[in-house]
N, CA, C and O of each residue as an XYZ file, in Angstrom:
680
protein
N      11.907    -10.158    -13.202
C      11.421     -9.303    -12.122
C       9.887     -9.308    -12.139
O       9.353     -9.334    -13.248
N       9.289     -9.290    -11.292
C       7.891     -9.511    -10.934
C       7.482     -7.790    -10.132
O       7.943     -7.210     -9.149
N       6.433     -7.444    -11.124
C       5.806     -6.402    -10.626
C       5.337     -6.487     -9.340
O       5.523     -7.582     -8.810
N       4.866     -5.776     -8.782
C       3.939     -5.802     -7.340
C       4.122     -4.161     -6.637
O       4.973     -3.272     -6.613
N       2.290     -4.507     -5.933
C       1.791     -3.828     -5.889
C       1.619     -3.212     -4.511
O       0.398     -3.270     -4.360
N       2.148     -2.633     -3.371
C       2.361     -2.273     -2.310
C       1.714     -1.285     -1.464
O       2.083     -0.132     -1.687
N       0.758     -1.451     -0.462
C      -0.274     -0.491      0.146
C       0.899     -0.108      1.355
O       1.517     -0.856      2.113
N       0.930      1.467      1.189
C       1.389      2.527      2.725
C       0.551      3.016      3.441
O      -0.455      3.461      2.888
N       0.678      3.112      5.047
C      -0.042      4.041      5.373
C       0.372      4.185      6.824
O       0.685      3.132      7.381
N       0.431      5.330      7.553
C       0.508      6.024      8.528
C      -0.152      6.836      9.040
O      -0.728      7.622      8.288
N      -0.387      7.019     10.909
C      -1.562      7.727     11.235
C      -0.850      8.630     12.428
O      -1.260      9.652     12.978
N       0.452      7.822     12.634
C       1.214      8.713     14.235
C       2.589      9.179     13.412
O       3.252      8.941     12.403
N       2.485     10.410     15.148
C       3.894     11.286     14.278
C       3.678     11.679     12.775
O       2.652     11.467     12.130
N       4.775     12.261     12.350
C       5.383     12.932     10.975
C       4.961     11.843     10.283
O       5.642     10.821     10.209
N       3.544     12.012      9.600
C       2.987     11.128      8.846
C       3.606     10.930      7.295
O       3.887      9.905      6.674
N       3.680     12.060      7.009
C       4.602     12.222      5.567
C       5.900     11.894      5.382
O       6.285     11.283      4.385
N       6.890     12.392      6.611
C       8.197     11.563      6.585
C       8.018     10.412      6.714
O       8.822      9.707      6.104
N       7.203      9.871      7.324
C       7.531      7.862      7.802
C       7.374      7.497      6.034
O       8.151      6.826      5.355
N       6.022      8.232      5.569
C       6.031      7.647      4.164
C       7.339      7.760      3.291
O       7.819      6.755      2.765
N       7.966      9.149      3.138
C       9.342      9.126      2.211
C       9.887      8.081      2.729
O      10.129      7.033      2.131
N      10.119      8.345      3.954
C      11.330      6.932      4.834
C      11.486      5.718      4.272
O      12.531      5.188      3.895
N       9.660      5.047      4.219
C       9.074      4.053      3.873
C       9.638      3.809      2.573
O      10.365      2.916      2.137
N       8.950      5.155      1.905
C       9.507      4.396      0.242
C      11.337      4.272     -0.224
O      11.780      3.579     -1.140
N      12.135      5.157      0.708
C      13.432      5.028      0.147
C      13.702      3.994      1.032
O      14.569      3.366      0.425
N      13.510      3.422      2.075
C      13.426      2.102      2.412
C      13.162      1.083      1.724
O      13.666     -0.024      1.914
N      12.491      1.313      1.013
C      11.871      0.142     -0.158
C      12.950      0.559     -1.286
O      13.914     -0.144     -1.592
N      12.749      1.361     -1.649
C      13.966      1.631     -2.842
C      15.604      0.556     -2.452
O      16.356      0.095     -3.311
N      15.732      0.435     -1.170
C      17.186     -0.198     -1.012
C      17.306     -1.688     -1.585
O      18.289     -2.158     -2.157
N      15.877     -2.444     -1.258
C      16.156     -3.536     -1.678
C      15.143     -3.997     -3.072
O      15.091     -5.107     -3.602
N      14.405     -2.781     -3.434
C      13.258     -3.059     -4.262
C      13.485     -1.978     -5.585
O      14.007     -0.889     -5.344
N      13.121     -2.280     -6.826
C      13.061     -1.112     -7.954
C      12.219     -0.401     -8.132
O      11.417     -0.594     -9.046
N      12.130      0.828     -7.163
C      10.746      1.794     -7.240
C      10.197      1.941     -8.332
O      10.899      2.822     -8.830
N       9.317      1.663     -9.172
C       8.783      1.978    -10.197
C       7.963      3.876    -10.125
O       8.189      5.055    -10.400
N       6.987      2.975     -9.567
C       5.851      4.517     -9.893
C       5.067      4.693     -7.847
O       4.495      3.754     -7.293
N       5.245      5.760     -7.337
C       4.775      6.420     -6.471
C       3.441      7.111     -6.356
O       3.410      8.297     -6.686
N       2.375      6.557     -5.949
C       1.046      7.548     -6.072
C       1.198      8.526     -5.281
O       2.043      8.793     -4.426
N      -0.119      9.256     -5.828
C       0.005     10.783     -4.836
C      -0.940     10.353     -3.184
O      -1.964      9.672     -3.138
N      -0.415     10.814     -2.304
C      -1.046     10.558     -0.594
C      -2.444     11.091     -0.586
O      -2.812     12.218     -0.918
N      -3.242      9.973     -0.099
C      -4.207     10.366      0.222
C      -4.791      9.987      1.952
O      -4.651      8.923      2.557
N      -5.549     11.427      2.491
C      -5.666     11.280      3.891
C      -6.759     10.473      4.164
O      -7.732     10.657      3.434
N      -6.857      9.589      5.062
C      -8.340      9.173      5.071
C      -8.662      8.641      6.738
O      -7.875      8.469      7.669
N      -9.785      8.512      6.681
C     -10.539      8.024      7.765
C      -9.869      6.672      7.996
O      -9.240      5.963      7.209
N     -10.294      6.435      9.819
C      -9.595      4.966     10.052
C     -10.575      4.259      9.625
O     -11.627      4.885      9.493
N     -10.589      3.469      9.436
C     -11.809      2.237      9.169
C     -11.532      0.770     10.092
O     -10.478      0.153      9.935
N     -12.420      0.372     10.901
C     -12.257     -1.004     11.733
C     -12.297     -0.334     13.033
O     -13.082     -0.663     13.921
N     -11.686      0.340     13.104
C     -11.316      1.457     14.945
C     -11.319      2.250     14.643
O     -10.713      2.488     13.599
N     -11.984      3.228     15.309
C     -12.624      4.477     14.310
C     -11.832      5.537     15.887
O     -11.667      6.753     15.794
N     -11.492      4.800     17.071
C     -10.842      5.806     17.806
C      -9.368      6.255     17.556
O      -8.694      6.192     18.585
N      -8.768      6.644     16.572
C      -7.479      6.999     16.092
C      -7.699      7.852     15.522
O      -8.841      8.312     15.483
N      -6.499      8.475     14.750
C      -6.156      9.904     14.115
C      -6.450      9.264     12.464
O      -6.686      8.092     12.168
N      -6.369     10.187     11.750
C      -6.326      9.945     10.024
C      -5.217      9.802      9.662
O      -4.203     10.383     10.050
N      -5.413      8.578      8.467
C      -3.977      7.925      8.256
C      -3.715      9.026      6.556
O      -4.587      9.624      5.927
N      -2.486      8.950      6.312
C      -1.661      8.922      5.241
C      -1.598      7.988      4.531
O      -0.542      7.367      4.647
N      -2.459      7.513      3.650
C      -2.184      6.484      2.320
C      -1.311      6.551      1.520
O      -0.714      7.594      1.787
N      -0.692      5.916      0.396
C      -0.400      5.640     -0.615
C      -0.087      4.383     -1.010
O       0.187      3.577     -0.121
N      -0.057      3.879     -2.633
C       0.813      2.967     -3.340
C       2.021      3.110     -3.979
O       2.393      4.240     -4.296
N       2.692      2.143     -4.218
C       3.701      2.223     -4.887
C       3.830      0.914     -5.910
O       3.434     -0.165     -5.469
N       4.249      0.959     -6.954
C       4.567     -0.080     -7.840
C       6.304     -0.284     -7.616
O       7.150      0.574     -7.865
N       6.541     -1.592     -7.107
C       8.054     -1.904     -7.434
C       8.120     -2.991     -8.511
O       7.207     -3.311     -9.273
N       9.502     -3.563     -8.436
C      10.076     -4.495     -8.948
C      10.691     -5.593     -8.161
O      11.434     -5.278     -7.231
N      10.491     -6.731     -8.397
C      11.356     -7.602     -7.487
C      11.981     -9.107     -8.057
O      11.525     -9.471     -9.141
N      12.884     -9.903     -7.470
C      12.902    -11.042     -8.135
C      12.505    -11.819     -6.341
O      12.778    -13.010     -6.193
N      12.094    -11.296     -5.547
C      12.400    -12.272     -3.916
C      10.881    -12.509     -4.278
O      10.006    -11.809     -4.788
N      10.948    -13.782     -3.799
C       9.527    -14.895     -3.300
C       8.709    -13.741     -2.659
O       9.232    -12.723     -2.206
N       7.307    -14.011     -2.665
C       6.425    -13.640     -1.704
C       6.865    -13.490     -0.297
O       6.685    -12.446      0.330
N       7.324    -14.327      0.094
C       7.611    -14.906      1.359
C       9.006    -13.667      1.741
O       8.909    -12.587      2.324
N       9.983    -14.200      1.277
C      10.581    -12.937      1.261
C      10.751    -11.311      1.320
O      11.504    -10.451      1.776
N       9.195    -11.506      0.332
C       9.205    -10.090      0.208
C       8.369     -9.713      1.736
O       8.630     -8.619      2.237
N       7.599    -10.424      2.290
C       6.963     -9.884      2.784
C       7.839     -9.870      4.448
O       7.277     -9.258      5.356
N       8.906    -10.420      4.671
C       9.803    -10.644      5.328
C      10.634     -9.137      5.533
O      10.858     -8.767      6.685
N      11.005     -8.432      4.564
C      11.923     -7.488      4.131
C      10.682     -6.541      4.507
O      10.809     -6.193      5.681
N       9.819     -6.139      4.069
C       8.944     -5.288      4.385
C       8.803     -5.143      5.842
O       8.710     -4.055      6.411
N       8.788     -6.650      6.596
C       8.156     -6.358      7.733
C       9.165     -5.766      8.797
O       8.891     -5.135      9.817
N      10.478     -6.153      8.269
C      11.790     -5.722      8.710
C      11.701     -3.781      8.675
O      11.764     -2.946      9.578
N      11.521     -3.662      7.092
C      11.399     -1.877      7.836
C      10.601     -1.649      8.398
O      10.929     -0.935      9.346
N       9.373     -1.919      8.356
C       8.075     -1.610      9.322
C       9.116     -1.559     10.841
O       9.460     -0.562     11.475
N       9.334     -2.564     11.025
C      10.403     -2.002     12.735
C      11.162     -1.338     13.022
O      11.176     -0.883     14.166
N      12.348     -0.926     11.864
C      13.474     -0.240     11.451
C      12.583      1.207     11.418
O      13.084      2.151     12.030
N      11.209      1.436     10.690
C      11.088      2.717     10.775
C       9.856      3.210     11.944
O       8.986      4.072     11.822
N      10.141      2.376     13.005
C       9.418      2.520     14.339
C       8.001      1.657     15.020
O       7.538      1.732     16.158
N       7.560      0.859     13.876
C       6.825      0.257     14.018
C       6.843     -1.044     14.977
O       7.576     -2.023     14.839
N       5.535     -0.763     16.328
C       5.552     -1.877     17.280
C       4.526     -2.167     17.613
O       3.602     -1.369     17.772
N       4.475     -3.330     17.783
C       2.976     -4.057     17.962
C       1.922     -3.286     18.745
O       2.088     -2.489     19.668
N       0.997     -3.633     18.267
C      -0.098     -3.441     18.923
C      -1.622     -3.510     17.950
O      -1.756     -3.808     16.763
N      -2.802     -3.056     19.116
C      -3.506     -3.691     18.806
C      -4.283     -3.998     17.187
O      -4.495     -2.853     16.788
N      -4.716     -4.824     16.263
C      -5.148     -5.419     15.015
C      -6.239     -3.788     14.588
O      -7.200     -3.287     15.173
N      -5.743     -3.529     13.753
C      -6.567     -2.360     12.919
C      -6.317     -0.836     14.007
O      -7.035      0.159     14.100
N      -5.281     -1.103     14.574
C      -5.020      0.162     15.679
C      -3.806      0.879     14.891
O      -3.170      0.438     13.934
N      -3.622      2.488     15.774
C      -2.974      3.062     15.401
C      -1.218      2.752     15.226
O      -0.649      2.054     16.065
N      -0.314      3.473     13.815
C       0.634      2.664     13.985
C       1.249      3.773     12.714
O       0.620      4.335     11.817
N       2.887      3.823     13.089
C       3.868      4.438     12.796
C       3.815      4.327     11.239
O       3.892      5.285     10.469
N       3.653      2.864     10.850
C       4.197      2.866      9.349
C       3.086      1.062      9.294
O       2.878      0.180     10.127
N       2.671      1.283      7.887
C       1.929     -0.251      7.724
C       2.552     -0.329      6.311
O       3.101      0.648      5.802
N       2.448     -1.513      5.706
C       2.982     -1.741      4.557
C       2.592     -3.244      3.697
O       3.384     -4.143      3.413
N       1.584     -3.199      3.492
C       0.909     -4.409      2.912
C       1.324     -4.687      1.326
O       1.387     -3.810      0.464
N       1.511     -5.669      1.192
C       1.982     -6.646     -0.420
C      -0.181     -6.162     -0.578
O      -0.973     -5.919      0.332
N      -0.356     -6.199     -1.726
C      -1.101     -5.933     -2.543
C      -1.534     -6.893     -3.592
O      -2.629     -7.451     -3.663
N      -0.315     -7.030     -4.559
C      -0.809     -7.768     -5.290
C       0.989     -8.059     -6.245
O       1.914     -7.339     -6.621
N       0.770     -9.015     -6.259
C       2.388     -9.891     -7.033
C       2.059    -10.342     -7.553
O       1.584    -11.471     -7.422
N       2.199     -9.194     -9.096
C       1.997     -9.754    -10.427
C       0.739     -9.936    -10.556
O      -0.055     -9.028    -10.307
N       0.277    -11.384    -11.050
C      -1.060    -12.064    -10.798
C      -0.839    -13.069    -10.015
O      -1.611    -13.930    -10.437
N      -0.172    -13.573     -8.988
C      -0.050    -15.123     -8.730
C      -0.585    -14.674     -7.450
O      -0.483    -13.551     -6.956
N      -1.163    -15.696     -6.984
C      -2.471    -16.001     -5.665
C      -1.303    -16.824     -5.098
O      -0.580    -17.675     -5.617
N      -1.367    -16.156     -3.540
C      -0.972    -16.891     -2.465
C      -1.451    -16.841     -1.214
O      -1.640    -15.715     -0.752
N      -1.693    -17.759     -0.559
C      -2.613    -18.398      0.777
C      -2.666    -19.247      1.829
O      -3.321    -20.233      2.168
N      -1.430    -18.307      2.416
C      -0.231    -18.970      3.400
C      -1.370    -18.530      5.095
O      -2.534    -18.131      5.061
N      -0.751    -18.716      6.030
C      -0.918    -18.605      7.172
C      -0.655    -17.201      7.522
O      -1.411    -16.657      8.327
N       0.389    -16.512      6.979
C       0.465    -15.023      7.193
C       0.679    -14.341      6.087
O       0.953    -13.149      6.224
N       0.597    -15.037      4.430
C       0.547    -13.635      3.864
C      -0.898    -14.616      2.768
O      -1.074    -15.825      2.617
N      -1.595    -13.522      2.263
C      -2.639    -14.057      1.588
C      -2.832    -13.102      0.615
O      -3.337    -12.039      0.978
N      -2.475    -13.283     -0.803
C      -1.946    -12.378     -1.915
C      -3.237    -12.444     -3.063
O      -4.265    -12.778     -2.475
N      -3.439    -12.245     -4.362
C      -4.035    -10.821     -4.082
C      -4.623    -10.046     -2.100
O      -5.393    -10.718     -1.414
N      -4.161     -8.899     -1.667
C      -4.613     -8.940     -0.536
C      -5.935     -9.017      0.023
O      -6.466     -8.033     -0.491
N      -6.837     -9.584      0.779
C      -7.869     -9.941      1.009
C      -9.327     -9.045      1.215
O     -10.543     -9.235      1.236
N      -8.245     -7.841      1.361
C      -9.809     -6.844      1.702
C      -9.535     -5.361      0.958
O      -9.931     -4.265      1.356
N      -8.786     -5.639     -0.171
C      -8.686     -4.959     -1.211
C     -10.030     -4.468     -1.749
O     -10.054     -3.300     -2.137
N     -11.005     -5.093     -1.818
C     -11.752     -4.952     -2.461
C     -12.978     -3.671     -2.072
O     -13.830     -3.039     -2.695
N     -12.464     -3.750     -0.652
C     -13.294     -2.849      0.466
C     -12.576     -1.438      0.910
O     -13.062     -0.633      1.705
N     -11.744     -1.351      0.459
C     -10.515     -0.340      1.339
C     -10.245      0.699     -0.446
O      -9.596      0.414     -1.453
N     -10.999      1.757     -0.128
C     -10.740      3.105     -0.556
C      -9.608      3.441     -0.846
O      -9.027      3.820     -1.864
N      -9.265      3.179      0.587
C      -7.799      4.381      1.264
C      -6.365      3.312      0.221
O      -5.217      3.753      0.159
N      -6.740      2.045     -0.429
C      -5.821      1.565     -1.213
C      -5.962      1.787     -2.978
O      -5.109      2.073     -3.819
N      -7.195      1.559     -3.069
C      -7.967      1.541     -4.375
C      -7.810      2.983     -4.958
O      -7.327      3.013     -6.090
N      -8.130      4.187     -4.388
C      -7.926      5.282     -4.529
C      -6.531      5.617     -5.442
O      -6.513      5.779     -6.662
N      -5.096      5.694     -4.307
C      -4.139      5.849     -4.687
C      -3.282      4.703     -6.483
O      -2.379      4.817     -7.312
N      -4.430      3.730     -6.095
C      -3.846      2.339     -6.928
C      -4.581      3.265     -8.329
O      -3.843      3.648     -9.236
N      -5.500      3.438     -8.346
C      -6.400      3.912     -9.504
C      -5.797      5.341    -10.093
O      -6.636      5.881    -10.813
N      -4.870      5.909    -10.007
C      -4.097      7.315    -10.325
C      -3.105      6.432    -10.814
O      -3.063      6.480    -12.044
N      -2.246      5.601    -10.290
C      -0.986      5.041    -11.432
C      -1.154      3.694    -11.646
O      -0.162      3.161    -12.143
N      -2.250      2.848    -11.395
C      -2.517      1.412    -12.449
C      -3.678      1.276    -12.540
O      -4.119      0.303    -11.929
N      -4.415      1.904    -13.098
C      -5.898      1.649    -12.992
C      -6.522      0.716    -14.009
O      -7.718      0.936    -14.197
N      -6.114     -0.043    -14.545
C      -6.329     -0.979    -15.617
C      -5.233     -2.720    -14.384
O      -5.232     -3.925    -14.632
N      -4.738     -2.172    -13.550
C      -4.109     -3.731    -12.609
C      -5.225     -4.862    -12.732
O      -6.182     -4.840    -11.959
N      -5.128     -5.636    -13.494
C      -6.539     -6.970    -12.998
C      -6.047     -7.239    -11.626
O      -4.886     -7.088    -11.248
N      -7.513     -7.844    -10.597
C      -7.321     -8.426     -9.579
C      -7.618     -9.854    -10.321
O      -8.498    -10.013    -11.167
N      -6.582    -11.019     -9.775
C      -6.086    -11.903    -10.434
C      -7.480    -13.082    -10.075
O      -7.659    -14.032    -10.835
N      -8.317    -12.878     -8.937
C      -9.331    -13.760     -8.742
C     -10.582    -12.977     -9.212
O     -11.296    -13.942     -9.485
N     -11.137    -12.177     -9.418
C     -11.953    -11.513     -9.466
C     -12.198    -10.789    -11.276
O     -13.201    -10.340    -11.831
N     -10.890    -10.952    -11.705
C     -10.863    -10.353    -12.553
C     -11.238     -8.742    -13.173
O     -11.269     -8.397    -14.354
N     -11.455     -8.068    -12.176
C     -12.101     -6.986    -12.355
C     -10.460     -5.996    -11.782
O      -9.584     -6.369    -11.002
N     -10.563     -4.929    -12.414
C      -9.612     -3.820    -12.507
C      -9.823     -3.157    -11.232
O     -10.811     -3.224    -10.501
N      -8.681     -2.469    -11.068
C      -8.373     -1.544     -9.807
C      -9.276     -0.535    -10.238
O      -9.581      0.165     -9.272
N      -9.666     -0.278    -10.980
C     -10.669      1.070    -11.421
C     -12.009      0.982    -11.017
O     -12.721      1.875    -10.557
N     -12.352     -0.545    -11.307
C     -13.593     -1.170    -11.788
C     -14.367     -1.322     -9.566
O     -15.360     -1.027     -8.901
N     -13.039     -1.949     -9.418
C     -13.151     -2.038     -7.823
C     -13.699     -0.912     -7.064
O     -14.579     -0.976     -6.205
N     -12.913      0.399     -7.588
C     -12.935      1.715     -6.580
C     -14.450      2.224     -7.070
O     -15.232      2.571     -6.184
N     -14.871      2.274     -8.446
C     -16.074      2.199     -8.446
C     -16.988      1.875     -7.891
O     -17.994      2.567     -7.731
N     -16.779      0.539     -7.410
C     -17.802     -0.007     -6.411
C     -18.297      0.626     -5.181
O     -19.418      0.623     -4.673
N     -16.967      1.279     -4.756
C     -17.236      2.020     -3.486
C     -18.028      2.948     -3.704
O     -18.838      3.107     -2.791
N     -18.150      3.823     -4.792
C     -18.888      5.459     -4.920
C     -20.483      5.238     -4.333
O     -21.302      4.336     -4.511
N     -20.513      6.453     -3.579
C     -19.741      7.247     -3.155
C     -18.685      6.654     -1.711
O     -18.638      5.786     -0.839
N     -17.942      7.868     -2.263
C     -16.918      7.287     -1.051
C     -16.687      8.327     -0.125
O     -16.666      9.474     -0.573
N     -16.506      8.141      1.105
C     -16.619      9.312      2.283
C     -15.536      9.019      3.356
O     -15.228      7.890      3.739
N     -14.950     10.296      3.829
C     -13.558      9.927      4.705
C     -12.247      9.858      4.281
O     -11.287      9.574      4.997
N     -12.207     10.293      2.357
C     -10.942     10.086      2.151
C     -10.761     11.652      1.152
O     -11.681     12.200      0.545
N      -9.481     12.068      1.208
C      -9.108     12.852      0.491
C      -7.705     13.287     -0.219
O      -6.716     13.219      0.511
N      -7.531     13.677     -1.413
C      -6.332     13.370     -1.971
C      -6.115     14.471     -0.807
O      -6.918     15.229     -0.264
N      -4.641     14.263     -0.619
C      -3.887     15.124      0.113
C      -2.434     15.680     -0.491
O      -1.782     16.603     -0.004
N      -2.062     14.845     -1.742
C      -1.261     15.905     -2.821
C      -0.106     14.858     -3.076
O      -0.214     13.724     -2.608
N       0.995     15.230     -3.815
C       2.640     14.402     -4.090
C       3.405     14.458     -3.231
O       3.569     15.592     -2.782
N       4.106     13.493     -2.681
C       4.998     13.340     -1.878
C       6.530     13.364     -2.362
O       6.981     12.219     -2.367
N       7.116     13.971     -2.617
C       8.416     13.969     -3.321
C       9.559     13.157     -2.451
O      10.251     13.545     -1.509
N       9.506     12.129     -2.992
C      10.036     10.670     -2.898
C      11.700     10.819     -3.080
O      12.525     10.332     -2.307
N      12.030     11.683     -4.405
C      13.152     11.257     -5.097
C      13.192     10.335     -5.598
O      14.266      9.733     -5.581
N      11.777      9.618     -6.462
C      12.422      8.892     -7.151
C      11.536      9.022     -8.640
O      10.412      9.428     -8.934
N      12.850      8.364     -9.494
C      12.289      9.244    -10.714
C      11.516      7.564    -11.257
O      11.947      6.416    -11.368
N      10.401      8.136    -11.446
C       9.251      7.188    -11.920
C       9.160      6.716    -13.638
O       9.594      7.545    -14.439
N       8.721      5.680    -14.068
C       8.953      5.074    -15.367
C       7.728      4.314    -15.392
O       7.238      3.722    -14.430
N       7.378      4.361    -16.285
C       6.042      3.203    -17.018
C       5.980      2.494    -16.467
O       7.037      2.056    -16.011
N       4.809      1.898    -16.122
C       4.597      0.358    -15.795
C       4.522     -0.669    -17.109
O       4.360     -1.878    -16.939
């Protein structure tokens, strides 16, 4: 089973339910590991939208990249999610993060994720339950990353989301 590392976030409707939804959605075909606590934050890229609902989650998996990111994109629709416009507002998002350490650099998925390095609203939640994760090109820690940002403005913990699921070591 291959760890990996999974960015949530929501900005429309029942922002907190889409997230439970999200994660016991993921629980069906994935081994929830560990759930961070939600944090609210500013949009970033299109700044005309509402504030999204962050979090991470650590699962388990044995499916390909490719796969995985297949199954993900499947609930993203299942839990209301429909196109529209690139960095715009949206029901449920759900980005692969990081699998394991292995680098991938396909046409639609590009693993460690690409703008990790810039995005708070991921680094934040990642740094409360793996803050020692190497980024596999960079070598530098999920800790080491969110540092970079300080100060950071637009984001705020917003508390635990009670998931139901009972969490275990990474």
């Amino acid at each position: 089973m291959i760890p990996v590392l999974l960015g949530l976030g929501a900005n429309m409707g029942d922002r907190a339910a889409t997230l439970r939804a999200a994660v016991s959605g993921l629980g069906r075909f994935l081994n929830v590991i560990r759930v961070s606590p939600v944090y609210e934050t500013a949009p970033m890229y299109v700044m005309d939208q509402g504030r999204f609902l962050n979090m991470v989650v650590v699962v388990e998996t044995a499916l390909t990249p490719e796969r995985l990111l297949e199954a993900v994109k499947d609930l993203e629709r299942r839990l209301g999610r429909t196109p529209s416009r690139r960095y715009g507002p949206r029901q449920i998002d759900i980005d692969i993060i990081f699998y394991g350490d292995q680098r991938v650099d396909e046409p639609d998925l590009v693993i460690p994720h690409p703008r990790l390095p810039e995005r708070a609203f991921v680094l934040a939640p990642a740094a409360d339950i793996v803050p020692d994760w190497l980024h596999p090109e960079s070598g530098r820690t999920v800790s080491e990353m969110l540092e970079a940002l300080q100060p950071m403005r637009g984001i705020e913990r917003w508390g635990e989301l009670d998931c139901g699921i009972v969490q275990s070591a990474v």
